[in-house]
C-alpha positions as CSV (number, residue, x, y, z in Angstrom):
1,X,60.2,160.1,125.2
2,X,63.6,161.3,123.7
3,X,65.4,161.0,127.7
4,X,63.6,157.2,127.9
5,X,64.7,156.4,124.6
6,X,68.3,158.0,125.3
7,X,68.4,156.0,129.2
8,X,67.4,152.6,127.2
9,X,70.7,153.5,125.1
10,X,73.2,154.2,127.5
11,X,72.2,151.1,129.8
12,X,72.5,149.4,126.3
13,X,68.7,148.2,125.9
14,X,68.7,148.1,122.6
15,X,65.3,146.6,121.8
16,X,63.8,149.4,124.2
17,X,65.9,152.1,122.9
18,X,64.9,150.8,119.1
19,X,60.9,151.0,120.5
20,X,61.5,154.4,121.3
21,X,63.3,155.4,119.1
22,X,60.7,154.4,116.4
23,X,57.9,155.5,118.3
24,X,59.5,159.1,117.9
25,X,60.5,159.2,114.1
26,X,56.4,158.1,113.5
27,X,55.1,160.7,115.8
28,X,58.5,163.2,114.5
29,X,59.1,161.9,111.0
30,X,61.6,165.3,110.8
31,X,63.7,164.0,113.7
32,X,67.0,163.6,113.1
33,X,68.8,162.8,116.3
34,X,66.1,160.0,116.7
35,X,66.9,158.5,113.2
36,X,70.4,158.7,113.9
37,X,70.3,157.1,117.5
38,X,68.0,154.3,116.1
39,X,70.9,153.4,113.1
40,X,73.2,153.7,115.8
41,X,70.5,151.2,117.8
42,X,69.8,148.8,114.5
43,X,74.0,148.4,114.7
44,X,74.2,147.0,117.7
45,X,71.1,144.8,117.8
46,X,73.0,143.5,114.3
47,X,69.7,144.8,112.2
48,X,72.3,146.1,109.6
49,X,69.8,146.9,106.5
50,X,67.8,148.8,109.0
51,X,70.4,150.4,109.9
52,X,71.9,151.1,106.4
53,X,68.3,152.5,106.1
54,X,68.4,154.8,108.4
55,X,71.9,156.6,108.0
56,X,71.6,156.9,103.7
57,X,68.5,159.0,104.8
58,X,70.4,161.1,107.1
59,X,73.0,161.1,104.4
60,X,69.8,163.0,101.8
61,X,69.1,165.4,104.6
62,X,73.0,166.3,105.8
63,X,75.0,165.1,102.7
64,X,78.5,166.7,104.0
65,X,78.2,164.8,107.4
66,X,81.3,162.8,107.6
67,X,80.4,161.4,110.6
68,X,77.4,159.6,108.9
69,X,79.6,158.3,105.9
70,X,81.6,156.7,108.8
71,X,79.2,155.3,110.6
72,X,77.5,153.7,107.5
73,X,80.7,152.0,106.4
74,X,81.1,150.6,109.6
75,X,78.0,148.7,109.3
76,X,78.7,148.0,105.7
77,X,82.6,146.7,107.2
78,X,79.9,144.4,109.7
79,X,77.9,143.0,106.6
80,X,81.3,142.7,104.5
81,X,80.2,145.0,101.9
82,X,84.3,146.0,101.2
83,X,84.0,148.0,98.4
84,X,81.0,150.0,99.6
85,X,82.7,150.6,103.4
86,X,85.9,152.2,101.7
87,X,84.2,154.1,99.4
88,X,82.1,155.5,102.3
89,X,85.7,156.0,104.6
90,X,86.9,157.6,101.8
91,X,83.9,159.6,101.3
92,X,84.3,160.4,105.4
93,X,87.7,161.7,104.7
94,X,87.3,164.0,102.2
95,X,84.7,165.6,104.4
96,X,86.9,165.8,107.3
97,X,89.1,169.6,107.3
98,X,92.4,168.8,107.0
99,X,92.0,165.5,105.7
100,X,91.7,163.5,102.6
């Protein structure tokens, strides 16, 4: 399911891709790509608590991934949560080598 899931992505069928990507996490509950895809997913269909969701529990699991700070404060930037987007960019910096 994970290579249907991934072609809905790239030909940017998100309410397939999301589908998918759910069906996974219940089956996979452990997966982490999957939860990350489906954030990524939530973002673009503009489900932005879902997809807030979905990257703070990525965040428990992997709490030096900067990458997940950055992503998460671009969808708090899309909501205009300010103040919680720089804290998260700033948060993504500090995490970054040679950075911050």
């Amino acid at each position: 399911m994970h290579y249907r899931a991934y072609a809905f992505l790239s030909k940017q069928q998100w309410q397939l891709a999301a589908a998918d990507y759910g069906a996974i996490i219940k089956t996979v509950p452990k997966d982490e790509a999957a939860l990350e895809k489906r954030a990524y997913v939530y973002e673009k269909l503009g489900r932005h608590k879902p997809a807030i969701a979905d990257y703070t529990t990525l965040m428990e699991k992997k709490p030096n991934d900067a990458e997940l700070y950055r992503q998460r404060g671009i969808v708090h930037r899309l909501v205009e949560d300010y103040p919680t987007a720089a804290s998260d960019f700033r948060l993504s910096d500090l995490l970054l080598p040679n950075r911050g």
